[in-house]
N, C-alpha and C positions, 0 to 999 in steps of 0.2 A: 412673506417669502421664507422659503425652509432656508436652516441655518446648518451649513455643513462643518464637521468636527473632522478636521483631516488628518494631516501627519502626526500632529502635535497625539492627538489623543488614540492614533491608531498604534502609537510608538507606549504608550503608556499601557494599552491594551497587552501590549507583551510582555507587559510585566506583571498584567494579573487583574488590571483596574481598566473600565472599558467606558467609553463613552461615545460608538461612533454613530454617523450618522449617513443614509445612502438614498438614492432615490429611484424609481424604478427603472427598471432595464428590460425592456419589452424584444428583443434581439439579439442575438450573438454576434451585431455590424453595426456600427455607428461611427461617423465621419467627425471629426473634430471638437471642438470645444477650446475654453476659455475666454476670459474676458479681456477688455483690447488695453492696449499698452507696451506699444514695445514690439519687436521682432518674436513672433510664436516660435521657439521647436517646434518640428515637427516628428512626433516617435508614432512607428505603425507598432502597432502590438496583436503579435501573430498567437492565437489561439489554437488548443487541438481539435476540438471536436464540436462541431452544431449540435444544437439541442439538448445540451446537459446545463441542469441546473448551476453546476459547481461553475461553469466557464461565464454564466451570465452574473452570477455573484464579483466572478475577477473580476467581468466590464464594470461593472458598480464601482468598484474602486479605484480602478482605473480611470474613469471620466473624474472621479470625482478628486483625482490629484489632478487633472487635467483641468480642471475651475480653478481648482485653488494653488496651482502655480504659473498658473499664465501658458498654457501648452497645446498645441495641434497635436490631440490625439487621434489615429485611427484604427480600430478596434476591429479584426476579423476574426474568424475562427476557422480552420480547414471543415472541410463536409463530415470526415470522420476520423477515428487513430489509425486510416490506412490510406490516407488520401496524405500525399509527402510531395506529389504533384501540386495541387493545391495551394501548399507550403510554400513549394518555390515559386508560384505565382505569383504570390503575398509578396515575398522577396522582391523578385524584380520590380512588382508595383512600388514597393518604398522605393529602391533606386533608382527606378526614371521620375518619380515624384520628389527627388533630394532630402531622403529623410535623414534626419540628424541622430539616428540613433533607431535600432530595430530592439524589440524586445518580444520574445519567442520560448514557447514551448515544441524541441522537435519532436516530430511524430518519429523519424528515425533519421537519428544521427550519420550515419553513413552515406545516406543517399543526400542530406541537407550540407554535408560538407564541402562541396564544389561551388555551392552558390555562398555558403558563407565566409569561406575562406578570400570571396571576391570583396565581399560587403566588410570585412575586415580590414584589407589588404587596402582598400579605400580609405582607410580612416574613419568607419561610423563605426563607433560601440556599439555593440550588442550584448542583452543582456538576458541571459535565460531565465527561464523561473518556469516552477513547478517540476519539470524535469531537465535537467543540468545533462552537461554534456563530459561523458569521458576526456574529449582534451581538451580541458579546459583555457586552452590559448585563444580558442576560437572566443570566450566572451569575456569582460569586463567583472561580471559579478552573478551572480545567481541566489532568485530569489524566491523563496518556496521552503518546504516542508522539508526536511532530511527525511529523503525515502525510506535511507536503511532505517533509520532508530523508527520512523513508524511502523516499518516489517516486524521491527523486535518488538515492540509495544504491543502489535495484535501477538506474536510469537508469547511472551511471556504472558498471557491471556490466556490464552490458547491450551498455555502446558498445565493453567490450572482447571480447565474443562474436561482435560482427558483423562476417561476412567479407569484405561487399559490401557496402556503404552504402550504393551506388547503386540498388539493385538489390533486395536482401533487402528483404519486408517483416516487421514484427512487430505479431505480435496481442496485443490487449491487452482482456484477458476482469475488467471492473470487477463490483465486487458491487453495486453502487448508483449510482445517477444522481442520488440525493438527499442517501443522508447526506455528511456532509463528509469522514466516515474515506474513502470511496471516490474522491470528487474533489480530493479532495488528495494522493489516492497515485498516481494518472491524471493531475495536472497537472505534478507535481512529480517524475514519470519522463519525462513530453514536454519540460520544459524542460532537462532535461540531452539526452536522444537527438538532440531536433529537431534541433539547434546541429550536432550533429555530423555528422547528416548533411547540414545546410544546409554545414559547410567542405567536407564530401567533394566537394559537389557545386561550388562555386568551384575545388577545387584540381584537380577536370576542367575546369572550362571554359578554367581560365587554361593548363592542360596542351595543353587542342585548341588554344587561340590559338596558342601558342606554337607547335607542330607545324604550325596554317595559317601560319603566317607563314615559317617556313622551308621548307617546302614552297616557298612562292611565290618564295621569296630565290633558291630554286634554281633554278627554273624562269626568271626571271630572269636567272641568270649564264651558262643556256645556250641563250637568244635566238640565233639564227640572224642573221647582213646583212639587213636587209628586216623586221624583226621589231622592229630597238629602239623603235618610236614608240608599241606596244602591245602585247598579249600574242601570244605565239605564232602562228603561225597556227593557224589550224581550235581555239582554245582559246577557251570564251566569256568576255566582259568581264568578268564578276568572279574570274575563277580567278587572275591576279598580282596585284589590288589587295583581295582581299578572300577568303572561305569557299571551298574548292572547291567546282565547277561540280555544281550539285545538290542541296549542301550547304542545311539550313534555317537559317533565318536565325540564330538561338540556337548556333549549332554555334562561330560564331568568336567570339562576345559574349555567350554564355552556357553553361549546361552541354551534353554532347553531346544528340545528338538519343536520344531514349527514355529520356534521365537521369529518376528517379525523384527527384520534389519533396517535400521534408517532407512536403507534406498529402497525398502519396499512399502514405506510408512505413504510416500506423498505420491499423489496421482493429481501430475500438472498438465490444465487445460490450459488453450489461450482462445479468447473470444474476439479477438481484433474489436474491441469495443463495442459489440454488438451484445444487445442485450437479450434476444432470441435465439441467439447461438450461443450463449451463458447457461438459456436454459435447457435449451435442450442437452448442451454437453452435460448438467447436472443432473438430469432426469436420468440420462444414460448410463451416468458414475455410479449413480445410488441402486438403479437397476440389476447393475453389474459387480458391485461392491457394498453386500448389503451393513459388512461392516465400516462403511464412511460413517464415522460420530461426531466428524468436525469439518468445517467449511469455512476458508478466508478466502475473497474476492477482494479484487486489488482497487477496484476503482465503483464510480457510480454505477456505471452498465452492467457493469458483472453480476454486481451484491443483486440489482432490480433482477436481473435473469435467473440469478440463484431459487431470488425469495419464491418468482413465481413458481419454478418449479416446485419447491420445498410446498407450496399454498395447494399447488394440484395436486400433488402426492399424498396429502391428505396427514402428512407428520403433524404429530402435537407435538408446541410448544418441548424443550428438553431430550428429545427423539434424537435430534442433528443439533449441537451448534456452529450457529453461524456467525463471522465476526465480518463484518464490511467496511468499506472504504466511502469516505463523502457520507454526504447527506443532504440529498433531496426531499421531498415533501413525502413523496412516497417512500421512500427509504425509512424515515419517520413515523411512519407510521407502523411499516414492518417490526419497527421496534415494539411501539406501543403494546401492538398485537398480540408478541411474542414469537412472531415466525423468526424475526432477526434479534440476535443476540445481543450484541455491539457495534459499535461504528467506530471508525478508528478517523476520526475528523478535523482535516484543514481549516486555514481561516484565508478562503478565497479572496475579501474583500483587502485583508494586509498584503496578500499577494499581490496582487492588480495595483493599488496604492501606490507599494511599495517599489516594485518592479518599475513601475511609470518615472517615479521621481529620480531611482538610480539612474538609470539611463538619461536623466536629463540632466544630471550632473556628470553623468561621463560628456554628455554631450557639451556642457560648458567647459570642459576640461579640469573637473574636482577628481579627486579620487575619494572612492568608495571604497566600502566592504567587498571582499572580493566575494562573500558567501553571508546572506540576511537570512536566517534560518527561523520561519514565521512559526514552525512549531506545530505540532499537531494533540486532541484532546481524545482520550476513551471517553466514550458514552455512551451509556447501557441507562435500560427503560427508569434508573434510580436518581440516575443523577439530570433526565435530559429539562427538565423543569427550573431548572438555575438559572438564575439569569443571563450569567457569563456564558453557560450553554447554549440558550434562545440567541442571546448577541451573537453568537456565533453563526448557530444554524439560518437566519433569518437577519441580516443587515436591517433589512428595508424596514423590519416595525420599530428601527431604534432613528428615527427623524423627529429632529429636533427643532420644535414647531416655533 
């Protein structure tokens, strides 16, 4: 019989030392779990999206706090990140099934607030994770990744890839325009990038100042007899006191002329999760923008829609980089490859775990953490051979025989 390493060792993994252990998960649905003794909780835990690797890793973790605390888990996922219908089906199935606790990723917040303001207002904790909710009254706790600081992580990546500031733009292919996991990883990569390209572009303008103003020093010290009372002759008035003669205005008191402005830096897509509408909007970007030098996608679907495009376009390796989100098999490989740069990567199996057990302690009436922040790792083709790495990307070969 496999021996599972649950809380105990999934809680030490966060601290650096990893021991877990999972078993396979062959679906994004499964019904229940635990072993007998005692009155089950029962927590539904509502998923975003079928068919993604990363959601089948939560389930893993999520059963497998579901064994090892005695707990009626029921595990679904919505059809896709635009299915919010779905969502609220899930909902109402926990509440005419008397669930003791929901624990949910919304697809979008806005439209999920009516049904959970009800599921609240009943007394069942509910507990987000992966993407958290602006009012945060509506949950108990929230368990997952801090979106923003992993936007900043690819962000600060990112500013050391870029070879023109001025100049490069980078596309930026979001899975969502609604859920939070997607605008927090979009917000929280522009406010590291913008900055820097906003100094790039000061530490040209104060460069062109300085270049007009010597310029003109010069021009200056070789004034002709008949020349000191004004500029040279045949030179027009502003070429010794100011821009040269032509020059736009911005050229001495601002960045050069044609300098690229933060808000002309980012060109944002959103692919509603879909991984053929990632690629084509890329194909389209790069088409139309031959100077895109950098690419972050926000989630599994994206990065896959990106690479493929980046594979059909025929880029080598260094041409585009790309930094991604998650990491599926195939994602993994893009690395290897060299098509894909980085992966900016969750640990789905602490999420699902972890998420399962708060909610069953809200549901005993403990209090928790109001925010388990599982943390997220860069991983580029140098480091993904680590072990702590592999534990990550792949739960399932770390079962403890």
């Amino acid at each position: 019989m496999k021996k599972r390493v649950g809380f105990r060792a999934s809680r030490v993994y966060l601290g650096g030392i990893a021991a877990l252990a999972a078993f396979a998960l062959t679906a994004c649905s499964f019904p229940g779990g635990g072993s007998a003794g005692g009155k089950q909780k029962k927590i539904y835990v509502i998923g975003q999206s079928q068919g993604i690797q990363f959601w089948d890793n939560v389930g893993v973790g999520a059963q497998d706090a579901a064994e090892e605390f005695n707990l009626d888990v029921h595990y679904s996922c919505a059809k896709s990140l635009s299915d919010v219908q779905g969502q609220i089906t899930l909902i109402n199935e926990a509440i005419a099934q008397n669930a003791d606790a929901i624990v949910i990723a919304p697809n979008n917040e806005a439209e999920l607030t009516e049904s959970l303001t009800k599921v609240r207002d009943a007394g069942v904790p509910i507990v987000s994770f992966v993407a958290d909710f602006q009012d945060m009254s509506l949950r108990g706790s929230y368990v997952g990744t801090s979106n923003l600081t992993g936007g900043k992580i690819a962000g600060r990546h990112a500013t050391a890839a870029i070879q023109d500031p001025l100049n490069d733009k980078i596309l930026i292919i979001s899975h969502s325009d609604t859920a939070n996991s997607a605008t927090q990883r979009v917000g929280g990569f522009q406010s590291v990038v913008g900055p820097y390209i906003g100094q790039a572009a000061q530490k040209a303008a104060a460069e062109a100042r300085a270049a007009a103003m010597a310029a003109a020093e010069e021009r200056q010290g070789d004034d002709e007899e008949g020349n000191a009372g004004g500029p040279p002759a045949g030179v027009q008035q502003g070429e010794a006191g100011g821009p040269p003669a032509g020059a736009q205005q911005g050229e001495a008191g601002g960045p050069p002329a044609g300098a690229q402005q933060t808000g002309d830096t980012f060109i944002v897509e959103c692919c509603k999760g879909d991984a053929n509408v990632a690629k084509t909007q890329t194909e389209e970007a790069l088409k139309k923008n031959p100077d895109i030098k950098l690419i972050f996608a926000t989630n599994e679907s994206s990065t896959l829609g990106v690479c493929q495009a980046i594979q059909e376009l025929n880029y080598a390796p260094g041409d585009v980089t790309v930094i991604g989100f998650n990491a599926n098999d195939t994602e993994v490989q893009y690395l290897r490859s060299g098509v894909l740069d980085a992966l900016v990567v969750q640990n789905p199996y602490n999420i699902g775990y972890l998420s399962v057990y708060y909610a069953s302690q809200l549901a005993s009436g403990s209090s928790v953490s109001g925010m388990e922040n599982t943390g997220v790792t860069y991983v580029t083709a140098e480091n993904i051979d680590d072990d702590d790495i592999q534990l990550i990307l792949d739960p399932k070969k770390y079962i403890e025989k």
